[in-house]
Backbone bond lengths (Angstrom), bond angles and torsions (degrees), N, CA, C in turn:
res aa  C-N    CA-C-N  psi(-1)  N-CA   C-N-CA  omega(-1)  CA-C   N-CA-C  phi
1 X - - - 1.451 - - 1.514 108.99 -
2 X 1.224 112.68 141.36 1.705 108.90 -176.67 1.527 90.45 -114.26
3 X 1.558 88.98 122.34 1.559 108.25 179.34 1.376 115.71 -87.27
4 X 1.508 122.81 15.01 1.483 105.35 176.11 1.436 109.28 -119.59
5 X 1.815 120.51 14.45 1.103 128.78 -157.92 1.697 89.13 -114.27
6 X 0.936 120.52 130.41 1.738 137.24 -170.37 1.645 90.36 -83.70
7 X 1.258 119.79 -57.50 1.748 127.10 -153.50 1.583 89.72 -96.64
8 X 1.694 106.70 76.58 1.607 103.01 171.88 1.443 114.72 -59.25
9 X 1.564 102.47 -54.15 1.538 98.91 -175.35 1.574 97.71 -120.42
10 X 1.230 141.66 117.84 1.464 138.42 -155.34 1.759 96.69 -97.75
11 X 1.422 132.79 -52.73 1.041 111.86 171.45 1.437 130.39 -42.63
12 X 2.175 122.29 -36.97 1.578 98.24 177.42 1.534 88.59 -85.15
13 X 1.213 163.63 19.53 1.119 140.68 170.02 1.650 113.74 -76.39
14 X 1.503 119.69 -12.91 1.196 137.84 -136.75 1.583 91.60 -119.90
15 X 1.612 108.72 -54.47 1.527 124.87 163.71 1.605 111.13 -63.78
16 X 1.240 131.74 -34.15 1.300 108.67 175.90 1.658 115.65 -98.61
17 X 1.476 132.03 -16.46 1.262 116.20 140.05 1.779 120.01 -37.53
18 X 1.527 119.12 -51.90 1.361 108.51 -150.20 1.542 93.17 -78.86
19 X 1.344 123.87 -16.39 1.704 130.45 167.10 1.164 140.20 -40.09
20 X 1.623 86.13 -57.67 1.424 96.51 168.30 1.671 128.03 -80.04
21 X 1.370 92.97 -33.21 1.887 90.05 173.36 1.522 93.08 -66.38
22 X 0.967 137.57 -39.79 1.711 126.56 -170.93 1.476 103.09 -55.77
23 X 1.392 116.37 -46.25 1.419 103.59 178.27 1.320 132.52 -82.34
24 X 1.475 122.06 -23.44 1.355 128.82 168.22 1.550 118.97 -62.04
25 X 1.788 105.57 -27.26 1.465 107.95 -167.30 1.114 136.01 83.90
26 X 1.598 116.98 -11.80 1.482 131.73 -146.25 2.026 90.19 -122.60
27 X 0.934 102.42 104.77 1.588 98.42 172.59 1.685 115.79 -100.08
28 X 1.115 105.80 -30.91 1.174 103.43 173.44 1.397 139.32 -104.60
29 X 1.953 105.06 30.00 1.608 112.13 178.50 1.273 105.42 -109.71
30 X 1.273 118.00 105.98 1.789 130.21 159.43 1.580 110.30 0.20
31 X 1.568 108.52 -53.47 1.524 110.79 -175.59 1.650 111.80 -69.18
32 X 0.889 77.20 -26.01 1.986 64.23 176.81 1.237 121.19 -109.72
33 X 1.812 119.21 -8.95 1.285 118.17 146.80 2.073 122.93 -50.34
34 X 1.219 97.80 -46.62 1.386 127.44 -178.50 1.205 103.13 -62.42
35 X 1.464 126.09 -53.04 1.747 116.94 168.16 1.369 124.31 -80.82
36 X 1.425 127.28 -34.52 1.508 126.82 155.67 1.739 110.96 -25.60
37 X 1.605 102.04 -53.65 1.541 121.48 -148.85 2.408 85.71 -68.42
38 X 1.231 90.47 -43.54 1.403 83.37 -175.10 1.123 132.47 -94.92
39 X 1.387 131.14 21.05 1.368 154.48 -150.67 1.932 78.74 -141.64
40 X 1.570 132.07 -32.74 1.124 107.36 -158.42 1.698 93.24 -109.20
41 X 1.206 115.91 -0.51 1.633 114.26 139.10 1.091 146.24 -121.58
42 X 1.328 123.57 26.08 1.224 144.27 174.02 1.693 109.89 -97.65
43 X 1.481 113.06 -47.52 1.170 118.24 -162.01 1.739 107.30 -68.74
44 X 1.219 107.44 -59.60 1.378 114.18 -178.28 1.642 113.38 -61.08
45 X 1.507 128.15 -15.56 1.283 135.22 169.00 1.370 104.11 -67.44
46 X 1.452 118.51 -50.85 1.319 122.61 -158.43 1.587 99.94 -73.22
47 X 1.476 116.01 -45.76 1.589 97.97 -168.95 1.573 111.52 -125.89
48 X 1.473 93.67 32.46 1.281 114.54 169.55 1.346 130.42 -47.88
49 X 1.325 109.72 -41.18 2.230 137.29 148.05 0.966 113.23 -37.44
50 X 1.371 129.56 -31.88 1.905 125.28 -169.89 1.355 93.74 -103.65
51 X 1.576 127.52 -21.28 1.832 103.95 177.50 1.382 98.49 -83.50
52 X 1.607 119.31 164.83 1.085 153.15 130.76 1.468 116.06 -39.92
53 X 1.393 115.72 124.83 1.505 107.56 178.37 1.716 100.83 -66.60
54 X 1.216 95.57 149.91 1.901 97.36 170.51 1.378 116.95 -99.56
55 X 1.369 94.03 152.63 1.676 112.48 -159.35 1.260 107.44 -51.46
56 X 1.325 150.87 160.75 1.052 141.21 161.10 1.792 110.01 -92.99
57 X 1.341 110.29 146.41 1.532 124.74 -176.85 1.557 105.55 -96.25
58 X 1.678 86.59 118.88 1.354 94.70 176.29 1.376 130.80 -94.87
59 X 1.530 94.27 -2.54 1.817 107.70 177.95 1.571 94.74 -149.84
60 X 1.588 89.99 132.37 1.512 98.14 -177.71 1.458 130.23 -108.88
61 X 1.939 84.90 -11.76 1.560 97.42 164.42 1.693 126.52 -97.52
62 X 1.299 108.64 6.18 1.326 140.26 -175.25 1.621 87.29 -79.21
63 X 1.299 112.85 -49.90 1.572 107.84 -137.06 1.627 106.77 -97.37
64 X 1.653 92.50 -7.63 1.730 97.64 -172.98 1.833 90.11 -106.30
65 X 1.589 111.61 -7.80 1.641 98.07 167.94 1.890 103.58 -72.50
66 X 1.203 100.70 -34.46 1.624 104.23 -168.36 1.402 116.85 -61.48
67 X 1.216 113.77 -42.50 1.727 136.89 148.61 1.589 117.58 -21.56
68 X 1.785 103.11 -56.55 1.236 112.98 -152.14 1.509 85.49 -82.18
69 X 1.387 127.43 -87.38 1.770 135.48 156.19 1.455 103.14 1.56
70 X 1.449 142.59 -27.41 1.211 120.32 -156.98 1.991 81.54 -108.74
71 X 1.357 108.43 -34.22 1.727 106.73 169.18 0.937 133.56 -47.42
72 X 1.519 109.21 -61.82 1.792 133.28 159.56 1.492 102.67 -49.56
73 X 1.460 127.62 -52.58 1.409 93.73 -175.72 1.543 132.14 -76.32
74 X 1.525 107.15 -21.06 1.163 125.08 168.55 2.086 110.90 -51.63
75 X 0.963 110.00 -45.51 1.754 115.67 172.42 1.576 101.16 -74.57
76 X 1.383 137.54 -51.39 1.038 134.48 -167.22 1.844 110.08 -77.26
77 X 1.233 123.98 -30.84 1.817 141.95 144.02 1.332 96.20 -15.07
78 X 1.248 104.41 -86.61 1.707 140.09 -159.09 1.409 98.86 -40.58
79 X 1.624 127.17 -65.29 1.319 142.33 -177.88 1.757 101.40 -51.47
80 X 1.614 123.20 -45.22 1.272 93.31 -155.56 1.606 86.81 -103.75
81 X 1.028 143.82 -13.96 1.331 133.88 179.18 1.623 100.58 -51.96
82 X 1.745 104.31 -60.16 1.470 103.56 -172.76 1.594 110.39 -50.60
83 X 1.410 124.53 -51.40 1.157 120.25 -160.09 2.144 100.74 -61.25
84 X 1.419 94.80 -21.14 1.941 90.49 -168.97 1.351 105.59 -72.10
85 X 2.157 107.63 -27.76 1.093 106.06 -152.79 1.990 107.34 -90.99
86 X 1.416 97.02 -0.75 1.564 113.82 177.75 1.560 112.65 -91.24
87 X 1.595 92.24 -24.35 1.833 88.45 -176.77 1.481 116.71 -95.65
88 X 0.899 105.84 -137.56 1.645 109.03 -157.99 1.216 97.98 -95.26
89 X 1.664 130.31 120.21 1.583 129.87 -169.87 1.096 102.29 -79.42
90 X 1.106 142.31 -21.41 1.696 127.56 175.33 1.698 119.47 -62.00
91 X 1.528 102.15 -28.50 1.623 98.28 167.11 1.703 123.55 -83.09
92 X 1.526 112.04 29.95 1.620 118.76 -167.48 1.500 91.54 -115.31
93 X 1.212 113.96 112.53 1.268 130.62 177.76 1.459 119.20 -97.56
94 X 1.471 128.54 55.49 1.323 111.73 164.37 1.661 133.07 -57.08
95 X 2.138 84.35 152.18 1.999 89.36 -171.11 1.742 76.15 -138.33
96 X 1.470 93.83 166.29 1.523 140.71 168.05 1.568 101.15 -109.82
97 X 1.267 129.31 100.77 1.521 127.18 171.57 1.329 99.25 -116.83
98 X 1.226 102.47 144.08 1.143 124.73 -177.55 1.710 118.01 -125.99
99 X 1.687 125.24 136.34 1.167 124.49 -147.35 1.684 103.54 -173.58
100 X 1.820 100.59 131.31 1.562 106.38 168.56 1.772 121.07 -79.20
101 X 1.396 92.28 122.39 1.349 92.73 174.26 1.659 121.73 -75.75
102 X 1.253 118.66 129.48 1.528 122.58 170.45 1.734 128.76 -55.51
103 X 1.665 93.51 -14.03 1.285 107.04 -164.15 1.458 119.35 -82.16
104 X 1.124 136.77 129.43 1.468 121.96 -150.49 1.908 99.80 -124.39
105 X 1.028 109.89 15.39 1.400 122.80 -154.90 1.851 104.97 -119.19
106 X 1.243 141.89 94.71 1.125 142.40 179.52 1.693 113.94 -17.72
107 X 1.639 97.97 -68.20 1.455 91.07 -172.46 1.527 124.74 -77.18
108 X 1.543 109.40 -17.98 1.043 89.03 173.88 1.797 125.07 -101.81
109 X 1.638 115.72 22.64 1.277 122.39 137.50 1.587 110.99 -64.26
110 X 0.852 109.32 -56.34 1.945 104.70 160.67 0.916 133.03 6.54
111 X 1.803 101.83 -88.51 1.280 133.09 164.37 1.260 121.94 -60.91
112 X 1.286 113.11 -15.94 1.909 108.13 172.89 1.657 108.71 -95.09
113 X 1.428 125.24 -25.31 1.324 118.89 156.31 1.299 128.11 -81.59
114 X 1.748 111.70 -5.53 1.512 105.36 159.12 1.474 114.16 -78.23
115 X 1.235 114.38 -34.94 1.631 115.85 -165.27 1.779 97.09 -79.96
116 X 1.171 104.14 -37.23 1.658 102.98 176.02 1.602 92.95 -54.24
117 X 0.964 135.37 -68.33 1.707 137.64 -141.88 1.987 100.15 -69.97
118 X 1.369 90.63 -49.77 1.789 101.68 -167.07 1.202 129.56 -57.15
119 X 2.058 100.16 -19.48 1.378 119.73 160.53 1.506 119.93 -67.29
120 X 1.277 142.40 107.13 0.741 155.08 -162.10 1.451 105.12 -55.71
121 X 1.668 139.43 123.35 1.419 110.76 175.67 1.845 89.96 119.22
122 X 1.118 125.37 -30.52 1.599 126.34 -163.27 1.315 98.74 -155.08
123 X 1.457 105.26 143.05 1.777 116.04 -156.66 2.152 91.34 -137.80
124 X 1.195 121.26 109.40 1.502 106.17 168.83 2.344 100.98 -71.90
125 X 1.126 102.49 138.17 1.296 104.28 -175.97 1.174 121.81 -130.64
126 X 1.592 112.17 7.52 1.561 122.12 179.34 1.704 104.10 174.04
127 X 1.828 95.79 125.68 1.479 104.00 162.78 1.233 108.47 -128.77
128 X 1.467 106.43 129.24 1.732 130.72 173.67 1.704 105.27 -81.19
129 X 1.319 114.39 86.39 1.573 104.97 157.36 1.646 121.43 -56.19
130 X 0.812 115.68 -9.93 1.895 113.14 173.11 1.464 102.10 -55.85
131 X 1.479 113.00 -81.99 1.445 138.11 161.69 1.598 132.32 -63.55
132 X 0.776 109.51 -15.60 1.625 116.30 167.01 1.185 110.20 63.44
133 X 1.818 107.73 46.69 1.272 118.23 -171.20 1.710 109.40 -102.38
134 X 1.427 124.29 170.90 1.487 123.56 -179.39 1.334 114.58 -137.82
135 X 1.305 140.58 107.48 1.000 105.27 -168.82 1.738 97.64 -110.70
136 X 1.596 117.71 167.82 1.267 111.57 -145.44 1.881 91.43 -138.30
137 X 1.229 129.51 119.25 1.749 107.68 169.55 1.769 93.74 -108.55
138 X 1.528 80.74 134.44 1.706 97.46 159.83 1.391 124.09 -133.03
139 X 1.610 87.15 141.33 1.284 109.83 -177.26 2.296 114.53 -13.96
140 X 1.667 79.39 -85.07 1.658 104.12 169.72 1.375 122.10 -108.85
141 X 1.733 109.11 89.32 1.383 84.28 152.22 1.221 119.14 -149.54
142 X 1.443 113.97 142.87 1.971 128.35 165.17 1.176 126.24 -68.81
143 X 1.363 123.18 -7.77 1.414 104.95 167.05 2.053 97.56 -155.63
144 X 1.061 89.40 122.43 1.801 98.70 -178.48 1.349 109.99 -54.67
145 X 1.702 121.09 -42.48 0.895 130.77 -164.08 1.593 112.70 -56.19
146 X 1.533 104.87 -61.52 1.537 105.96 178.27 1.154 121.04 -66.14
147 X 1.304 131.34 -31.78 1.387 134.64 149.03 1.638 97.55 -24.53
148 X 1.313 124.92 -100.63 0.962 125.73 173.99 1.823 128.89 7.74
149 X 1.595 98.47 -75.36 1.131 133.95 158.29 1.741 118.79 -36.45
150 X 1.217 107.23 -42.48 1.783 96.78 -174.59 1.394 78.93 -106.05
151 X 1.191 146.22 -48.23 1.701 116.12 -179.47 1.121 115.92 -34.19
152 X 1.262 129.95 -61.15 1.465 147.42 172.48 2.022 104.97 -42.07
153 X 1.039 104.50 -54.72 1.790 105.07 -154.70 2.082 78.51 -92.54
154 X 0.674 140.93 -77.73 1.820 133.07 -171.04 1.719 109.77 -36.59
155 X 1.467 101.64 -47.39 1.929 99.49 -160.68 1.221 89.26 -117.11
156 X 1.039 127.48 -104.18 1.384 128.98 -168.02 1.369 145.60 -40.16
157 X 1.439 109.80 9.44 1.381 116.16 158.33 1.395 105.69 -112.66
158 X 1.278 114.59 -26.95 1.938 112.40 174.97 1.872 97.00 -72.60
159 X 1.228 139.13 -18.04 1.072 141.58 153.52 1.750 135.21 -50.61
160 X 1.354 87.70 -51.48 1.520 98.11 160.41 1.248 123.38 -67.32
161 X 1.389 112.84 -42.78 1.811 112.84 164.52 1.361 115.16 -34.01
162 X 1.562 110.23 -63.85 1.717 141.65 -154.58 1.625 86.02 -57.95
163 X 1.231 114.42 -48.86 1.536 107.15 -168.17 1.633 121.27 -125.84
164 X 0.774 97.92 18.72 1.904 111.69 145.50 1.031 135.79 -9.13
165 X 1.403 144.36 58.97 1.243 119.97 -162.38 2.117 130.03 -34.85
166 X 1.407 99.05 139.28 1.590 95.72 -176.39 1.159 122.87 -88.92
């Protein structure tokens, strides 16, 4: 940690200013500009020692495609869950698949069991750090394999980009 640098981590300093005016409501009173401002360098100084430095991003257009894919699928989720959950339940085929992740990087196993889960339709429900395995239940599916397959080709290779060593 470099102790003479005030803006340890400048992005949450940036997130917990814009926090607190979100919660007070008040954007335009000095006093709570003035305490945001010191709560958004004080805080991250003080327990700045217990985070982990964060990874650095090595692709930035990688990471706002991964963003976008995790949006679109989240609206496109929504559509077919409803349509499975309106039709006839005997054609809803839930699986438990199970699969090694390539990703060797904490957060962005993270981010591939958040975007797995957030899609509506598919739940991540267990990661094996031994094996660097994931296992994933979905709603509907006919073939494990491609499951597999677009996890891999949607998240987890635009993942590996994002965090790449530089």
């Amino acid at each position: 940690m470099n102790q003479g640098k005030w803006l340890q981590q400048p992005l949450l300093s940036l997130v917990l200013l814009a926090s607190w005016l979100l919660l007070v409501d008040e954007f335009l009173s000095p006093g709570h500009w003035l305490f945001a401002a010191v709560l958004a360098l004080v805080i991250p100084r003080v327990l700045g020692h217990w985070w982990p430095p964060l990874p650095r991003i090595a692709n930035w257009p990688a990471l706002l495609l991964f963003v976008w894919r995790g949006l679109v699928d989240i609206v496109m989720g929504n559509l077919q869950v409803a349509r499975l959950a309106l039709g006839p339940q005997r054609a809803i085929q839930p699986a438990f698949v199970r699969f090694t992740s390539e990703l060797d990087n904490e957060l962005a196993v993270f981010m591939l069991m958040s975007a797995i889960s957030l899609a509506p339709g598919s739940v991540s429900t267990r990661f094996d750090p031994q094996d660097n395995s994931i296992e994933v239940h979905a709603l509907h599916c006919t073939d494990e394999e491609q499951l597999v397959a677009d996890i891999r080709q949607r998240y987890e290779h635009l993942l590996k980009k994002v965090f790449a060593p530089c």
